[in-house]
Structures are given as C-alpha cells and as structure tokens.
C-alpha positions in Angstrom: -19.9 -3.0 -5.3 -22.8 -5.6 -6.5 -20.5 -7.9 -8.5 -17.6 -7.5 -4.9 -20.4 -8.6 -2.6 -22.0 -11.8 -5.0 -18.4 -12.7 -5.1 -17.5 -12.7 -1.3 -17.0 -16.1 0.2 -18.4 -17.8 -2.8 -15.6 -17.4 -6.0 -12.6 -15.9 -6.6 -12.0 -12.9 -8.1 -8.8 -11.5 -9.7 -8.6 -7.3 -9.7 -5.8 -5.5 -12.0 -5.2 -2.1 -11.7 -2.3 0.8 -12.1 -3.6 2.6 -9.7 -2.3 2.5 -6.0 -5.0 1.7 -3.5 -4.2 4.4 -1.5 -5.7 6.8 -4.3 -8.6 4.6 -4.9 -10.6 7.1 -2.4 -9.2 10.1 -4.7 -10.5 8.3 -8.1 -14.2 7.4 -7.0 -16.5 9.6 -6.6 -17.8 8.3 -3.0 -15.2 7.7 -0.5 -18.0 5.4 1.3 -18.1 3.3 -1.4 -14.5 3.4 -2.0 -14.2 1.8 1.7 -16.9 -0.4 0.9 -15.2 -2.2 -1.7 -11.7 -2.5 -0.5 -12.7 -3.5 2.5 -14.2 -6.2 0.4 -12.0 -6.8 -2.0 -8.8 -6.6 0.9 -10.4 -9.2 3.6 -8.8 -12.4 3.1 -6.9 -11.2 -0.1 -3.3 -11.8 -1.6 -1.7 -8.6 -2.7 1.0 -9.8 -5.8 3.3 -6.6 -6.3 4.8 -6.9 -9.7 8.1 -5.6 -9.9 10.6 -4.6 -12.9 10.5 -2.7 -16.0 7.0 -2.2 -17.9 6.2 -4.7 -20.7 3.4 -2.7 -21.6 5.4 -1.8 -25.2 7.6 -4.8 -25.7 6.4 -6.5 -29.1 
C-alpha cells in the first residue's frame, strides 16, 4: 500500500499479475487493504487483457 500511495498522481506504475482482481480480496489477508489498493491502483488506470494461448513455455 506504501509504494501504491507514493506513486499516486506522481509516476506511473505497471502491475502484472495471474490472478483476477476479483479474487484479490480472497488472496490478501485484509479485505480493507485489498480495497485500499485497488481502489488505488484502479482510479484512472488502463486495464490491457491479454488474450491467446500462454507463452509461458515457448523456448
């Protein structure tokens, strides 16, 4: 939550993840918090869906 509110209005950040934000509540342990930083991280954002097969093991 720190490094989300240093960054608000002043850089940009770039966030990765597997997981679907509507589990984000599920995987921390305080939903608060959980609201908190989405609500962060989702103000003002652009959400970029990648689509296709996973190139996770393509050598």
């Amino acid at each position: 939550m720190k490094i989300v509110e240093e960054r608000y209005y002043r850089k940009s950040t770039i966030v990765t993840y597997q997981l679907r934000i509507e589990a984000w509540h599920d995987a921390m342990q305080d939903p608060t918090l959980a609201d908190a930083i989405l609500d962060q991280l989702v103000h003002n954002a652009y959400k970029v869906e990648l689509q296709g097969e996973s190139m996770q093991f393509v050598r």
